[in-house]
C-alpha positions in Angstrom: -58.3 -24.1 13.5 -61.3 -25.8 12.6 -61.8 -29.9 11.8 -62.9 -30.3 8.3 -63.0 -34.3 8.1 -62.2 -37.5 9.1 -60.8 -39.0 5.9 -60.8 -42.9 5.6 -58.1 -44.4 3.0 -60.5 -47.3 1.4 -60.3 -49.8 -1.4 -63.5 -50.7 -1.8 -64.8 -47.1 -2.7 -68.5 -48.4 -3.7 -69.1 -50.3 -0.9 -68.4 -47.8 1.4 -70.0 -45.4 -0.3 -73.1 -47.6 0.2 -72.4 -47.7 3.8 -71.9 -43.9 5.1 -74.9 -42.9 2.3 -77.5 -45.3 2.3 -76.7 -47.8 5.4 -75.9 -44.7 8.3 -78.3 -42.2 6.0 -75.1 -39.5 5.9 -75.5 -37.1 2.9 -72.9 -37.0 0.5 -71.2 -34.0 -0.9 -71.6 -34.3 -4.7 -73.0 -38.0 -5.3 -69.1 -39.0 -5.9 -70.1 -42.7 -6.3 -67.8 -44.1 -8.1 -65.0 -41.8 -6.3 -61.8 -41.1 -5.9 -63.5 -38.6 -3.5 -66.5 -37.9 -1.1 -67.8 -35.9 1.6 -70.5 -37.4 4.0 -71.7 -35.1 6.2 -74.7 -35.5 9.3 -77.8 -33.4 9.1 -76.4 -31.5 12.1 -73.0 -30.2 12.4 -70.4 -28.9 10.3 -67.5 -31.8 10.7 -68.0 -34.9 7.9 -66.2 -38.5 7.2 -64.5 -38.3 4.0 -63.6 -41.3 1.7 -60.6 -41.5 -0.7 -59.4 -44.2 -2.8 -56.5 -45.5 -1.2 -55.1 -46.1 -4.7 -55.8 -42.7 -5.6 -53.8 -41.4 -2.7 -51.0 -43.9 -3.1 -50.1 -41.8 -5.8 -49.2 -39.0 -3.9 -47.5 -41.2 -0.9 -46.4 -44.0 -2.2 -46.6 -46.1 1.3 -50.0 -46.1 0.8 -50.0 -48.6 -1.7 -49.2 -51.6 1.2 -52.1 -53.2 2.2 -53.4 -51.9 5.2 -53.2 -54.0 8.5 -55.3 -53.9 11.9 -57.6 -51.4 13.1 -56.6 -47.8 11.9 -59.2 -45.8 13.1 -62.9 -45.0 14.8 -65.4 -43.2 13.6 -67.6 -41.6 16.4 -70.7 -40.8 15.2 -73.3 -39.4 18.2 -77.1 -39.9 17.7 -79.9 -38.8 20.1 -81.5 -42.2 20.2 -79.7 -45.3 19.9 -82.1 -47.9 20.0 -83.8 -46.6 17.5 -81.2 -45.8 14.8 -79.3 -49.2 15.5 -82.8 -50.8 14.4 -83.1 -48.4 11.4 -79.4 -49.1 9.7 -80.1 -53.3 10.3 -82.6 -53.1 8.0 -80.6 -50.8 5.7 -78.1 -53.8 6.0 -75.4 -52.8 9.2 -74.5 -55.4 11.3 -74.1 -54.4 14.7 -71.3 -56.0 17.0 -71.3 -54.8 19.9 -74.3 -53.0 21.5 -76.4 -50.3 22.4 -75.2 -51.0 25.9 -74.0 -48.1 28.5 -70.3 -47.3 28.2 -70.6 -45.2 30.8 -73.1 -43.3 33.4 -72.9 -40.8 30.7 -73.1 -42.1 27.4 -74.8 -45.7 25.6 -72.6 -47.1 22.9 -73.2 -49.6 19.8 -70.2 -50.6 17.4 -70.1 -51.9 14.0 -67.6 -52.0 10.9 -68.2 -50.7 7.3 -67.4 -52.8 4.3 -63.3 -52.2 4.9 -63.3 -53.3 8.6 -63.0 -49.5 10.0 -65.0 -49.1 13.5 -68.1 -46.4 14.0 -69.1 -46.1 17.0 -72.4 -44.8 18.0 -73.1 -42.8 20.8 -75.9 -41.6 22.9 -75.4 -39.2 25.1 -77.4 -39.6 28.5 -76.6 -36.2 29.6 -78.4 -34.7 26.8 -81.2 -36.5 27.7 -82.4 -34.1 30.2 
């Protein structure tokens, strides 16, 4: 079994487009921009976030069509230098809420939200620091 994607259920498929392409500099599959579907993957790696319109998939599961409520998932992202790449996605436009501060001896975090209020957290990993 491999992990193909993380797929996020949005409604605002633009904007989040906007986020995972241009705002966190993930590459997109096929340059889907106006959707139902796309593929962001990092430039290392072979996992990706995937966004579908949550329309789109109501169709096949009709539940889907509430509105979504609360906090229904995080997206982990790990970079190797967080300081750095929290400065380079504010000026893209990211707003950072939490962060870069350690989580634990092991790892520094930051956390922000893209356009539907779904969490990505960034990590740095001390260990691999050497």
């Amino acid at each position: 079994m491999e992990l193909a994607q993380v797929r996020l259920l949005v409604t605002d498929f633009a904007a989040c487009y906007h986020f995972y392409g241009e705002v966190l500099g993930l590459k997109p599959q096929s340059g889907a921009a106006d959707g139902p579907y796309e593929k962001f993957s990092p430039a290392v790696g072979s996992a990706g976030i995937a966004l579908q319109d949550r329309s789109a998939m109501a169709e096949v599961l009709d539940e889907l069509g509430d509105t979504a409520n609360g906090h229904r998932s995080l997206v982990v992202l790990r970079v190797d230098a967080l300081d750095a790449y929290c400065e380079e996605i504010t000026m893209r436009g990211a707003t950072i809420l939490h962060g870069p501060m350690p989580m634990t001896d092991r790892m520094r975090v930051a956390h922000l939200k893209d356009p539907e209020g779904n969490l990505v957290e960034l990590q740095e990993w001390l260990l691999l620091r050497g």
